[in-house]
C-alpha positions as CSV (number, residue, x, y, z in Angstrom):
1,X,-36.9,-21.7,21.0
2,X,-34.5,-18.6,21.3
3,X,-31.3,-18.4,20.0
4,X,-29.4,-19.1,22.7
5,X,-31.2,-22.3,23.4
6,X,-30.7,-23.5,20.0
7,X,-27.3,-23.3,19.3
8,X,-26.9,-25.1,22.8
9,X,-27.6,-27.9,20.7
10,X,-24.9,-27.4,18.1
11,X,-22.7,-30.3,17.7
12,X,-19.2,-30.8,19.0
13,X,-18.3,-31.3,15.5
14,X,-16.4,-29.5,12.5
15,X,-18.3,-27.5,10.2
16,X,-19.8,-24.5,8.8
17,X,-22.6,-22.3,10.9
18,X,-25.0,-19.7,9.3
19,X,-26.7,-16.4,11.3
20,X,-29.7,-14.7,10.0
21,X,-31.0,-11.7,10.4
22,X,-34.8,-10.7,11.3
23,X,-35.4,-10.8,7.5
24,X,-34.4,-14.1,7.1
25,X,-30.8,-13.2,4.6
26,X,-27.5,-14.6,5.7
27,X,-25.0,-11.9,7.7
28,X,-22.3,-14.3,8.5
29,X,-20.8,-17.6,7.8
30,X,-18.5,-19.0,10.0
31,X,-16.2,-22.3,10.2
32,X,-15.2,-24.6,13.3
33,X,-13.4,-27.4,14.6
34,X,-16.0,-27.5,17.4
35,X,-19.2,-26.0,16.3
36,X,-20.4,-25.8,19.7
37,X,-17.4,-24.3,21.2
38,X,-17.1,-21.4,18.5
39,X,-20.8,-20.7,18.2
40,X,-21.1,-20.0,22.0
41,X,-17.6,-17.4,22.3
42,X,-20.2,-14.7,20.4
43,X,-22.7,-14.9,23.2
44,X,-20.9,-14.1,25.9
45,X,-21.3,-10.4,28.0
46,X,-21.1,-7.9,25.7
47,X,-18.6,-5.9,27.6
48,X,-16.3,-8.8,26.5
49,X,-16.7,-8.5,22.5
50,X,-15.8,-5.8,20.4
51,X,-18.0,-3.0,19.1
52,X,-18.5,-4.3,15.6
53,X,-19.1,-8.5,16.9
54,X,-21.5,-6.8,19.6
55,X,-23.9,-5.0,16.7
56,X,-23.4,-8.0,14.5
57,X,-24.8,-10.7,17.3
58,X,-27.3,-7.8,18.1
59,X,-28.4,-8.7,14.2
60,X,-29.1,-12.5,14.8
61,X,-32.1,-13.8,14.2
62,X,-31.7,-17.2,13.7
63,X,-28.5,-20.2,13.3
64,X,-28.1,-22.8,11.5
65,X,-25.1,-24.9,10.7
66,X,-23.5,-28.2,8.4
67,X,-21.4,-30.7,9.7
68,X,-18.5,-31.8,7.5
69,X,-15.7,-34.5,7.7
70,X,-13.0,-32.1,8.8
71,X,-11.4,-28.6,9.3
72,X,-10.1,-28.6,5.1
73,X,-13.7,-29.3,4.4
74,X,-15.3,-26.5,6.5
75,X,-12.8,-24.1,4.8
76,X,-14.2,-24.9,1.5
77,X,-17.3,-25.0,2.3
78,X,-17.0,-21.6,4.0
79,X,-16.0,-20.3,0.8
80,X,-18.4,-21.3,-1.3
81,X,-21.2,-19.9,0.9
82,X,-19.4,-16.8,1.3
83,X,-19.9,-16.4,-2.2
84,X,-23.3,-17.7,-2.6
85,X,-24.6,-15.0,-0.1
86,X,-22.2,-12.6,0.2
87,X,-22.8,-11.9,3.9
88,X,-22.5,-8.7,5.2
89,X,-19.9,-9.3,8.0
90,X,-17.3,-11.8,6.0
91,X,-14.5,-11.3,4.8
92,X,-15.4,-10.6,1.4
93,X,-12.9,-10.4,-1.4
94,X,-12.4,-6.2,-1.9
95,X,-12.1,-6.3,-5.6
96,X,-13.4,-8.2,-8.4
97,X,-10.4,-7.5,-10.8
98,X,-9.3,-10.5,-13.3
99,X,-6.0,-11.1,-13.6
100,X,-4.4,-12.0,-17.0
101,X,-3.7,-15.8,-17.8
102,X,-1.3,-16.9,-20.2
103,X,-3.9,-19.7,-22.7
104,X,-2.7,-22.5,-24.6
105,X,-5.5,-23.6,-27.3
106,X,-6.7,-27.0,-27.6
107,X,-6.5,-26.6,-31.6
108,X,-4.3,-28.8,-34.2
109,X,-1.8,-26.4,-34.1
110,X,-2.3,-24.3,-30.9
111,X,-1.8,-20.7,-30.0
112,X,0.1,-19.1,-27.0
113,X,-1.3,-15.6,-25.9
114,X,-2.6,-13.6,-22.7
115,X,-6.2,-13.3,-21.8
116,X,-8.4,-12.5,-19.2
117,X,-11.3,-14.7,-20.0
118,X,-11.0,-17.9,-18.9
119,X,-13.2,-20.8,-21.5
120,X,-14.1,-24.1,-21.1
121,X,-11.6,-26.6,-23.8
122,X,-8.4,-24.8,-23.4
123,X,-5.2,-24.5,-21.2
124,X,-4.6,-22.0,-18.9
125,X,-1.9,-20.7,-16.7
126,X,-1.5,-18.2,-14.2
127,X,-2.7,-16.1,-12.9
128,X,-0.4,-13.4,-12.9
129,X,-0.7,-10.4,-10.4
130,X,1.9,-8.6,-13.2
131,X,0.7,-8.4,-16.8
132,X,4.2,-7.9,-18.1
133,X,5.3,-10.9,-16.6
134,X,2.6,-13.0,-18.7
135,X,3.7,-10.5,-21.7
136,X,7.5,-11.3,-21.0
137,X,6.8,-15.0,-21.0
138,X,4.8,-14.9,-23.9
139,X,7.8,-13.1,-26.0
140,X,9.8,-15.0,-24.5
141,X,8.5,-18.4,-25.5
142,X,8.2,-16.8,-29.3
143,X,11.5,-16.0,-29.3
144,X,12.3,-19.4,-28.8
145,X,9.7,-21.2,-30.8
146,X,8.1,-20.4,-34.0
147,X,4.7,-20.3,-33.1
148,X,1.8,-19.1,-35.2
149,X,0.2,-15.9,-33.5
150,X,-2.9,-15.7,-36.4
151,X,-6.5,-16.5,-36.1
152,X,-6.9,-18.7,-38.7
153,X,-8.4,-22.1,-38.3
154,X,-5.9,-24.2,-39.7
155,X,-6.7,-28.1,-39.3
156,X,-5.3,-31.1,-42.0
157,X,-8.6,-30.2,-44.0
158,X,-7.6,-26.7,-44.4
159,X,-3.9,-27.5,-45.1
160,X,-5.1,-29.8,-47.5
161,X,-7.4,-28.1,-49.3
162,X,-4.6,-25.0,-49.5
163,X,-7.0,-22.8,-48.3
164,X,-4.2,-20.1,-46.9
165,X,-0.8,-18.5,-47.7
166,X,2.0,-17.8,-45.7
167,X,2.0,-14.6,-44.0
168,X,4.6,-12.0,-43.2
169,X,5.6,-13.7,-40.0
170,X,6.6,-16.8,-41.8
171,X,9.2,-14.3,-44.5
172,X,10.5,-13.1,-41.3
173,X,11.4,-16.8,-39.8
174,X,9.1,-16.1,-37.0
175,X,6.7,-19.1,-38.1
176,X,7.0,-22.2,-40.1
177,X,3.7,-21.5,-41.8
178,X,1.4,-24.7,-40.1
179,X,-1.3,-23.2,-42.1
180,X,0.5,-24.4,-45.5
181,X,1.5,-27.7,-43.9
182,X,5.6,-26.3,-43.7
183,X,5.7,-28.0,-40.0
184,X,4.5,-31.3,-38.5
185,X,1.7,-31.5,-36.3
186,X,4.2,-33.7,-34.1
187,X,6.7,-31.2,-34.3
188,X,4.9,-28.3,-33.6
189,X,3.3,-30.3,-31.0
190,X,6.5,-30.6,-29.5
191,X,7.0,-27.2,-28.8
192,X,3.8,-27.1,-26.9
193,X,4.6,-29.4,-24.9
194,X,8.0,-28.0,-23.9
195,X,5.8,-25.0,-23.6
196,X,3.7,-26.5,-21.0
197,X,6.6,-27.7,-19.4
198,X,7.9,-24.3,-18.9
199,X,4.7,-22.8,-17.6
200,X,4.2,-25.8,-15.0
201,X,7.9,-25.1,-13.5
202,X,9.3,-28.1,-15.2
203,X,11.9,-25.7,-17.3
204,X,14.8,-27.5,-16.0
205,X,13.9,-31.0,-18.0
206,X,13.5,-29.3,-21.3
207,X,17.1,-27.5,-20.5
208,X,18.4,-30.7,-19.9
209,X,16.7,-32.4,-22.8
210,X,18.1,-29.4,-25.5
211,X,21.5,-30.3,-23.3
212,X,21.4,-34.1,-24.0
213,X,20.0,-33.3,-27.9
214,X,22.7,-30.9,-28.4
215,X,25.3,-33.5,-27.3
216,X,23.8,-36.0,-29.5
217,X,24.0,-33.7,-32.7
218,X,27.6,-32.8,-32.1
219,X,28.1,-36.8,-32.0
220,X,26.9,-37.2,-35.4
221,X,28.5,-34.5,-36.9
222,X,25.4,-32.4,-37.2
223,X,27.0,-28.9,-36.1
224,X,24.2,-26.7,-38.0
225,X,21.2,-28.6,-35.6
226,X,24.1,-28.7,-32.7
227,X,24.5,-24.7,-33.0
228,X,20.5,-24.4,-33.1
229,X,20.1,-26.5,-30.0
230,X,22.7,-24.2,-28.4
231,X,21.5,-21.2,-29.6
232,X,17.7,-22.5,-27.8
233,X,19.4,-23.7,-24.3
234,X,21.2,-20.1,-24.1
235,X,17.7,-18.4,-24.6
236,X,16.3,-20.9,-22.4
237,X,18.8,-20.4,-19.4
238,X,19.5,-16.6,-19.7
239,X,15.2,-17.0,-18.8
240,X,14.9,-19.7,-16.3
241,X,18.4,-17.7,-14.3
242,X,16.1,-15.1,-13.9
243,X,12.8,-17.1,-12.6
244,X,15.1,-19.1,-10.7
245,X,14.6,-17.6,-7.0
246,X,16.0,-20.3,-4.8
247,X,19.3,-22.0,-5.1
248,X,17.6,-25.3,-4.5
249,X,16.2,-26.5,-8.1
250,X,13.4,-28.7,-6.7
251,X,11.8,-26.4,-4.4
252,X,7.9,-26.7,-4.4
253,X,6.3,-25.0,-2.0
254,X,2.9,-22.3,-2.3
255,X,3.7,-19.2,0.0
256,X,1.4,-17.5,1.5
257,X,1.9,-13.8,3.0
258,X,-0.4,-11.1,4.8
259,X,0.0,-7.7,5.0
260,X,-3.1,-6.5,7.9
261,X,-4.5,-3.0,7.9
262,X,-7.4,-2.9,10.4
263,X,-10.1,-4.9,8.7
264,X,-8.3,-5.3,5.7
265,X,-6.0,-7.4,4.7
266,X,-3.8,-7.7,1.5
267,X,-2.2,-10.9,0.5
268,X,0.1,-12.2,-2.0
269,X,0.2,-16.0,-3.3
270,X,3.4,-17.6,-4.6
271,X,3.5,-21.0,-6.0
272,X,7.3,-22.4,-6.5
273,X,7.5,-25.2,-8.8
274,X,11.6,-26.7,-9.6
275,X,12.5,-23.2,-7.3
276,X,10.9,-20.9,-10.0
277,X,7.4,-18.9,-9.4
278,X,4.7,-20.2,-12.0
279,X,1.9,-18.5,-10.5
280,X,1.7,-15.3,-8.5
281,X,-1.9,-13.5,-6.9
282,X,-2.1,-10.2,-5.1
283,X,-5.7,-10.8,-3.3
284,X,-7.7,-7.8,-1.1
285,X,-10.0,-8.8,1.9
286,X,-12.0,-6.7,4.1
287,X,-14.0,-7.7,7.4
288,X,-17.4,-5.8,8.8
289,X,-16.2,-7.1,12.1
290,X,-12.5,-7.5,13.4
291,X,-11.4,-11.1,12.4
292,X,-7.9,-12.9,13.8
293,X,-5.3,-12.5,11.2
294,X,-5.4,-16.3,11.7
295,X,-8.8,-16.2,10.6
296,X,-7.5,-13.8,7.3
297,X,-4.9,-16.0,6.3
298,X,-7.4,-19.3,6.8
299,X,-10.0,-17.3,4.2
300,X,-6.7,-16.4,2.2
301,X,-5.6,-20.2,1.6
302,X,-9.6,-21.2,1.1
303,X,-9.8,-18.7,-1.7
304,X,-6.3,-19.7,-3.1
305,X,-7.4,-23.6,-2.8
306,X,-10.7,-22.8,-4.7
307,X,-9.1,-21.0,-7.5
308,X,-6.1,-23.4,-7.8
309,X,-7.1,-26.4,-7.0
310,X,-5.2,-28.4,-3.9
311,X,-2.5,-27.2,-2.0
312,X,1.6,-28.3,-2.2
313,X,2.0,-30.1,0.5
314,X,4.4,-27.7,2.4
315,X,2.9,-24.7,2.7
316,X,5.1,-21.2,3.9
317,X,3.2,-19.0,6.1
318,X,3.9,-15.9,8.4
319,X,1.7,-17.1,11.1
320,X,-0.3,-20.1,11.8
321,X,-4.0,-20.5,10.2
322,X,-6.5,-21.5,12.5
323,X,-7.2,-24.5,10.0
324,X,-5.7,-28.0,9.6
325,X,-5.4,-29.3,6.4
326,X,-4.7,-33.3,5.4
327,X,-1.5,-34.0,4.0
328,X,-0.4,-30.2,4.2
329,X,2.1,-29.2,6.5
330,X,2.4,-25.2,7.5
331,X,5.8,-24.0,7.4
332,X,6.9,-21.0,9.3
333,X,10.8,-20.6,8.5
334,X,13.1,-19.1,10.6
335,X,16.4,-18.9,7.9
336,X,17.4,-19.4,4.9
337,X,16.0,-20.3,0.8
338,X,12.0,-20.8,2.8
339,X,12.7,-17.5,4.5
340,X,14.0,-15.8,1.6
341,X,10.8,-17.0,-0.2
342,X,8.6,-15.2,2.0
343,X,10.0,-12.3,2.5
344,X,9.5,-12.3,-1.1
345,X,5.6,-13.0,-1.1
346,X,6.0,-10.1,2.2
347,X,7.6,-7.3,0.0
348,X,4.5,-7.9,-2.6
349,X,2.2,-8.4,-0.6
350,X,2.8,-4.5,0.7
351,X,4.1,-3.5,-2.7
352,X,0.1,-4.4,-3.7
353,X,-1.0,-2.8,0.2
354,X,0.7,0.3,-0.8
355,X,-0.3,0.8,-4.4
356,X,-4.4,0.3,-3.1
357,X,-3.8,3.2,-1.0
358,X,-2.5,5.2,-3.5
359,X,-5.2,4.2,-5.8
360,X,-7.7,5.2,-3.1
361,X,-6.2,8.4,-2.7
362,X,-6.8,9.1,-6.2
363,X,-10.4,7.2,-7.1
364,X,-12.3,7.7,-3.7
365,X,-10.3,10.4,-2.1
366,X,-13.3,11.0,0.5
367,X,-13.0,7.0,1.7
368,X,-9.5,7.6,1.8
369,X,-9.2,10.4,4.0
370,X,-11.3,8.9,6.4
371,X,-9.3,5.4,6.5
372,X,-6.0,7.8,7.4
373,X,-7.6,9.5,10.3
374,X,-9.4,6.0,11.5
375,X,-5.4,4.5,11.7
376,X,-4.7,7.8,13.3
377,X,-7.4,7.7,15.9
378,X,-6.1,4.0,16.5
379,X,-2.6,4.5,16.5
380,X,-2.7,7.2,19.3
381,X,-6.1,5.6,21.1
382,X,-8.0,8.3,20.8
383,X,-11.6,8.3,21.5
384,X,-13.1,10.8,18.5
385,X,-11.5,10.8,15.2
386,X,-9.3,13.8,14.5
387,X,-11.4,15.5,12.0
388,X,-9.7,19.3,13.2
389,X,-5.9,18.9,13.8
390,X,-3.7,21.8,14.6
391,X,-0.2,22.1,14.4
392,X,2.5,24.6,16.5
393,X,6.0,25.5,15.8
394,X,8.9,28.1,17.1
395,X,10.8,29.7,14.6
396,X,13.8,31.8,15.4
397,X,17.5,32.1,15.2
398,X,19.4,33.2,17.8
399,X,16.8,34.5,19.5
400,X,16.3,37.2,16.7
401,X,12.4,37.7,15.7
402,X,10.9,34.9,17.5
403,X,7.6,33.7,15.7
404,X,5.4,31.0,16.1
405,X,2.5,29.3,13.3
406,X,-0.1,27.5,13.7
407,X,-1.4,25.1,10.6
408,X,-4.9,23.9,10.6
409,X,-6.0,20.3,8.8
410,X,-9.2,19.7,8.3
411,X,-10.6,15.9,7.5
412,X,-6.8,15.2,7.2
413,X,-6.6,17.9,4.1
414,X,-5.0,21.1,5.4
415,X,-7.3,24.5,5.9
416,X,-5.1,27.3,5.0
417,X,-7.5,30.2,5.5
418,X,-7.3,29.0,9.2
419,X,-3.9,29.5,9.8
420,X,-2.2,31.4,11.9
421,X,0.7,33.2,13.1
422,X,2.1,34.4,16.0
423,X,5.3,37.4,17.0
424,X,6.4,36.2,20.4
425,X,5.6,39.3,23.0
426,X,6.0,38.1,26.3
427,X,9.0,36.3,25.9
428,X,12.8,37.6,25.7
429,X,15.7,35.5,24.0
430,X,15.6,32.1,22.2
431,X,13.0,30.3,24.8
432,X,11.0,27.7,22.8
433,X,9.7,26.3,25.6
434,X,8.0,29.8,26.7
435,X,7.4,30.5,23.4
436,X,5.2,27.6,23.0
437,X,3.3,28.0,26.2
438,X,2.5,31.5,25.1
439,X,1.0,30.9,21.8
440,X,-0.9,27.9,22.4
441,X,-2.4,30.3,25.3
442,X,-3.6,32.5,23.0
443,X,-4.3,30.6,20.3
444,X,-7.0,28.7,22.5
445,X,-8.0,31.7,24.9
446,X,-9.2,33.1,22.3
447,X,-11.1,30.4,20.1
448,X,-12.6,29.6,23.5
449,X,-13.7,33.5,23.5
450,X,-14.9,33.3,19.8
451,X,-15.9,29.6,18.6
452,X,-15.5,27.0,21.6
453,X,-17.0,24.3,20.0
454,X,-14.5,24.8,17.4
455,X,-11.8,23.2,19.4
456,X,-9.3,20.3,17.3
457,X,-9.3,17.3,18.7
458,X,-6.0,16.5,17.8
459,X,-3.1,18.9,18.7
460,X,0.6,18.4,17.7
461,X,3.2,20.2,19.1
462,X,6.6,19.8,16.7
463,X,9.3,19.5,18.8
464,X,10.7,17.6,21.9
465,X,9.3,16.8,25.9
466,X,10.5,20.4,26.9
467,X,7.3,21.9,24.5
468,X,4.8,19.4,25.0
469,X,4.8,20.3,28.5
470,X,4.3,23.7,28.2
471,X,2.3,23.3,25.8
472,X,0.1,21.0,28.6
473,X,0.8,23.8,31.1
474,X,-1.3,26.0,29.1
475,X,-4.1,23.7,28.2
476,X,-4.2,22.8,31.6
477,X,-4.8,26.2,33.0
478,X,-7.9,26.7,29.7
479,X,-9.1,23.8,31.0
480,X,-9.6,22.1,28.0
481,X,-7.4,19.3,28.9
482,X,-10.4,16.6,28.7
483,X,-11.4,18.1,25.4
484,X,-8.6,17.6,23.1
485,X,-5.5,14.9,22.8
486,X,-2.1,17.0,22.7
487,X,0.8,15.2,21.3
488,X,4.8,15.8,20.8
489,X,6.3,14.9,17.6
490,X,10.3,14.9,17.5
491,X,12.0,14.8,14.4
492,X,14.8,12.8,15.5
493,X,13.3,9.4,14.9
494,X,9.9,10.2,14.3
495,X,8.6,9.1,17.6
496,X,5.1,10.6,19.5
497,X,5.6,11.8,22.8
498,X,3.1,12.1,25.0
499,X,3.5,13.7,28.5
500,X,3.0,11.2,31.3
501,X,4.3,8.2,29.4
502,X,8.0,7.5,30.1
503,X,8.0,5.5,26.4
504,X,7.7,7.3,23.0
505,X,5.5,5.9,21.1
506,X,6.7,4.5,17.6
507,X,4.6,4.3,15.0
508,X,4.7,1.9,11.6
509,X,7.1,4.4,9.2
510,X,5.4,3.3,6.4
511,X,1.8,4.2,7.9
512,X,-0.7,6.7,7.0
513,X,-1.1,7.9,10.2
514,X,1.9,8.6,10.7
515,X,2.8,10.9,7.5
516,X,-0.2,12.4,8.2
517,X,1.4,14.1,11.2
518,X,4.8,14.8,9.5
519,X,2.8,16.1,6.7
520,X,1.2,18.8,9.5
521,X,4.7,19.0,11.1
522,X,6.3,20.0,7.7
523,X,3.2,22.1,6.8
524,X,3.8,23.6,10.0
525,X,7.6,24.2,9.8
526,X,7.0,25.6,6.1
527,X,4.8,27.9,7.4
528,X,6.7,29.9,10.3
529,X,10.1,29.9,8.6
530,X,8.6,32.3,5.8
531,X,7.2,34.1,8.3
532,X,10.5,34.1,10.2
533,X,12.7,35.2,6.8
534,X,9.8,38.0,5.8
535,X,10.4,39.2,9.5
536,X,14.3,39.2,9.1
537,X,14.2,40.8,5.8
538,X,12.0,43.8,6.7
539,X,13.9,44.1,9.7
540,X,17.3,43.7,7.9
541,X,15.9,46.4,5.5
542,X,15.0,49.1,8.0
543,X,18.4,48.8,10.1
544,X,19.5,50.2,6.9
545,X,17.6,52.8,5.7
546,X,15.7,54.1,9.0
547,X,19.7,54.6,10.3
548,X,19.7,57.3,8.3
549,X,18.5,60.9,9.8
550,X,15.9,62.2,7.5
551,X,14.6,58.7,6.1
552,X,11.1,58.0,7.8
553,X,8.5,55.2,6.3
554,X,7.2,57.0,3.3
555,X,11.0,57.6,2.0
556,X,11.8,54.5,2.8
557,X,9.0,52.6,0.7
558,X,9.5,55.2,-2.3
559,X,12.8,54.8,-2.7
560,X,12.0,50.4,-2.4
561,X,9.6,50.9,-4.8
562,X,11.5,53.2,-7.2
563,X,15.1,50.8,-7.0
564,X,13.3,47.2,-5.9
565,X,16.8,46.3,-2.9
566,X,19.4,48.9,-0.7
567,X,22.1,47.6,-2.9
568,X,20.8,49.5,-5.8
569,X,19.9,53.0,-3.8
570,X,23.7,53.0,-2.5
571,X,24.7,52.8,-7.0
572,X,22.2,55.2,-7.9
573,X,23.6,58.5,-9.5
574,X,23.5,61.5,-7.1
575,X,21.3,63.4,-9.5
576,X,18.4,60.2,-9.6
577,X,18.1,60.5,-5.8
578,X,18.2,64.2,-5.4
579,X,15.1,64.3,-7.7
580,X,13.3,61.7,-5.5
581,X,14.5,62.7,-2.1
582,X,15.6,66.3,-2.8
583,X,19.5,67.1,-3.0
584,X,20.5,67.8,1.1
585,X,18.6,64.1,1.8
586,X,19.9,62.1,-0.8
587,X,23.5,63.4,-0.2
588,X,23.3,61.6,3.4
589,X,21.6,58.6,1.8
590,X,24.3,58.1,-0.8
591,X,27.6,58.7,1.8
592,X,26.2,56.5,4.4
593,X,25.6,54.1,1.8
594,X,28.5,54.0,0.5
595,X,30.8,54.5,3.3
């Protein structure tokens, strides 16, 4: 039976479906509402699927699939398989980092602290994408309570037995000493629990039950446990203000938020408990094949709902998933506390896209430079990737010494030894537009003359629609037009301009494609200005000097070397310059200097 004959029988039923390569290992793991349906969109004409779901159904070998009850249960099981096999093309999570938890130990007298490891018997909370928010919770929660923070067993046994001392941190009022018996195992208990209550998003009840004990101390004349109370609730309040981040206390919602970057995709996780956040996940994916963010956001929440157990029952989302989940309803909010909510979850979410990249950049610079000139290739549709990029600017003021420079980058880095520069020769006056047409001429006349197969694939031309076309003109009459993609880039508002399209084409500010090309533009700009100011300042010296009858190039560099600037010739004593010059020549240096 082929392929295509067997999945012909797949059910019209949800669950999970399985390709195999010629080897017989899992490549992909799929989930459906219609197992039939979804199987059958990959084997369709090729023309109508992408390059990377073409070679992965050129892969398949075999198919096999599991029904399940409904779309929630496919998702699950998705997951799990994904990590039992680890397919190839999946989504597969891009990092195995562990994030800290905050642990409450199931001992007579527990301990509060951050870990990483997570054991079988105790409590745990989290995680947290930020380990100084555990670390600020955990002070936090010390300040408040006088918890025990040593690593002593301490059970009724040991207490009995008086197997310890008090420690330093009991002198200093930060414990009661439990391990001498100085505090109740209901009391201390007590604190836990309020504890627990904190960490859960419950903080309001124990504000309100300090608020309400308070009160009653006050009632009975008890100002010293009344001012202790108080003292509690103000901690308590000064922390849950700043956790508070909607105005609407009983908020409980988990918010979702994607941040899509090709295959990859970077997601934060909120969960709001009583309006406050008591967990927060920054999770990486990245696809073989090009997945629907739908599909990204579906393996997002399955990942989420593994870790975390079952879902709130609204649910905040940017977009639709392409699951259905019983008894969740997916939120997309248009205004106010909901959309304030995920804009926060948005702004991490490419808080922890950006850091990544910048992370790349330092740990795999190779993979990263690569990934920039992929989004650049995408971002102007190019058909190679711009490994050689060269970049052309004017420089002049005025039309005084009109220069031009050429920058080369090389696998996005730049290649200074293959810069270049250019004096303008053909054309009179401040005429960028000539200007340009004239050096990208020569530029490219003569590479074609020297190294044609040398030829960028990417050039940029800084500046406006008057110098991309002229710039075209002259590629045009090379005839290299087919060979390379020529762009515009205005400084304005950062747009590319190409010639032909009407529209400038905007792309994402906070892209690496595009500060890739204002990082040639500037390398560019840099460039011919200090060629442009060298010129001026050579030219600024000779007006000078060379003015002066008698004063060729030789007397004009000794007497530069000898004072360093013109200002300093015109002060030297009559005497100095006679005995490098001779006396008739450095009388007419020193009055038209000085007249």
């Amino acid at each position: 039976m082929t392929i295509r004959e067997k999945i012909a029988l797949f059910p019209h039923s949800p669950g999970v479906y399985r390709y195999y390569d010629a080897e017989g290992k899992v490549i992909y793991v799929g989930k459906a509402k219609d197992l039939h349906k979804r199987v059958a969109q990959y084997f369709v004409p090729p023309e109508r699927l992408n390059t990377k779901t073409r070679i992965l159904v050129s892969k398949i070998a075999d198919a096999q699939f599991s029904v399940v009850d409904s779309e929630a249960d496919a998702l699950l099981l998705e997951n799990n398989l994904i990590k039992q096999y680890k397919p190839k093309y999946n989504i597969l999570l891009k990092d195995s980092k562990t994030y800290p938890w905050i642990c409450v130990t199931s001992d007579e007298f527990p301990k509060v602290f951050i870990t990483r490891r997570v054991e079988k018997g105790n409590r745990y909370f989290g995680p947290y994408s930020s380990v100084m928010h555990a670390r600020n919770l955990v002070d936090f929660f010390r300040e408040v309570y006088p918890l025990r923070t040593c690593n002593l067993r301490i059970n009724s046994e040991a207490i009995l037995r008086h197997k310890f001392r008090p420690c330093l941190e009991f002198h200093l009022g930060r414990c009661k000493a439990p391990c001498v018996g100085n505090v109740s195992k209901e009391e201390y208990g007590g604190y836990i629990d309020e504890i627990v209550r904190i960490l859960s998003g419950r903080g309001g009840e124990v504000i309100r039950h300090y608020k309400a004990l308070m009160a009653e101390s006050a009632q009975k004349l008890e100002f010293e446990k009344a001012q202790e109370y108080k003292d509690k609730l103000r901690t308590l309040e000064r922390h849950y203000a700043r956790s508070i981040i909607t105005q609407a206390a009983d908020t409980e919602a988990d918010v979702f938020s994607l941040v899509l970057d090709g295959a990859e995709a970077f997601g934060n996780f909120l969960r709001i408990r009583g309006g406050a956040i008591v967990q927060s996940l920054n999770l990486g994916f990245k696809s073989q094949i090009e997945e629907e963010p739908a599909t990204m956001l579906s393996t997002f929440i399955g990942e989420i709902e593994d870790k975390f157990g079952e879902l709130s029952k609204e649910v905040i989302v940017p977009f639709l998933p392409d699951v259905e989940i019983p008894g969740v309803e997916f939120r997309i909010p248009q205004r106010g506390d909901k959309l304030s909510l995920l804009e926060l979850s948005a702004k991490n979410a490419k808080e922890f896209h950006f850091n990544s990249i910048k992370q790349r950049e330092h740990t795999d610079p190779d993979a990263f430079r690569m990934s920039v000139m992929q989004e650049l290739q995408k971002a102007l549709g190019m058909s190679v990737l711009p490994r050689h990029m060269e970049c052309f600017d004017n420089s002049n003021i005025q039309g005084t010494n009109p220069v031009a420079s050429c920058v080369v980058f090389r696998d996005a880095e730049p290649s200074k030894k293959d810069y270049r520069r250019f004096k303008i020769k053909t054309v009179i006056g401040a005429n960028d537009f000539a200007s340009m047409k004239e050096v990208v001429n020569r530029r490219y006349s003569r590479m074609l003359a020297e190294a044609p197969d040398d030829l960028p694939q990417l050039i940029v031309i800084d500046g406006g629609k008057g110098q991309l076309e002229f710039a075209y003109q002259a590629l045009a009459e090379l005839g290299i037009l087919e060979r390379v993609t020529v762009v515009g880039l205005a400084k304005r508002l950062e747009e590319v301009i190409r010639v032909g399209d009407p529209y400038p084409l905007f792309i994402d500010r906070n892209s690496q494609a595009l500060k890739v090309l204002q990082r040639i533009r500037d390398e560019a700009h840099r460039f011919g200005i200090t060629f442009h100011r060298n010129l001026r300042s050579k030219a600024a010296i000779q007006s000078v000097l060379r003015e002066i009858k008698g004063v060729g190039e030789k007397t004009e560099q000794r007497l530069l070397m000898h004072y360093g600037s013109v200002a300093r010739i015109a002060d030297a004593p009559l005497e100095e310059l006679s005995a490098l010059v001779g006396a008739e020549l450095a009388m007419r240096i020193h009055d038209y200097l000085n007249e």
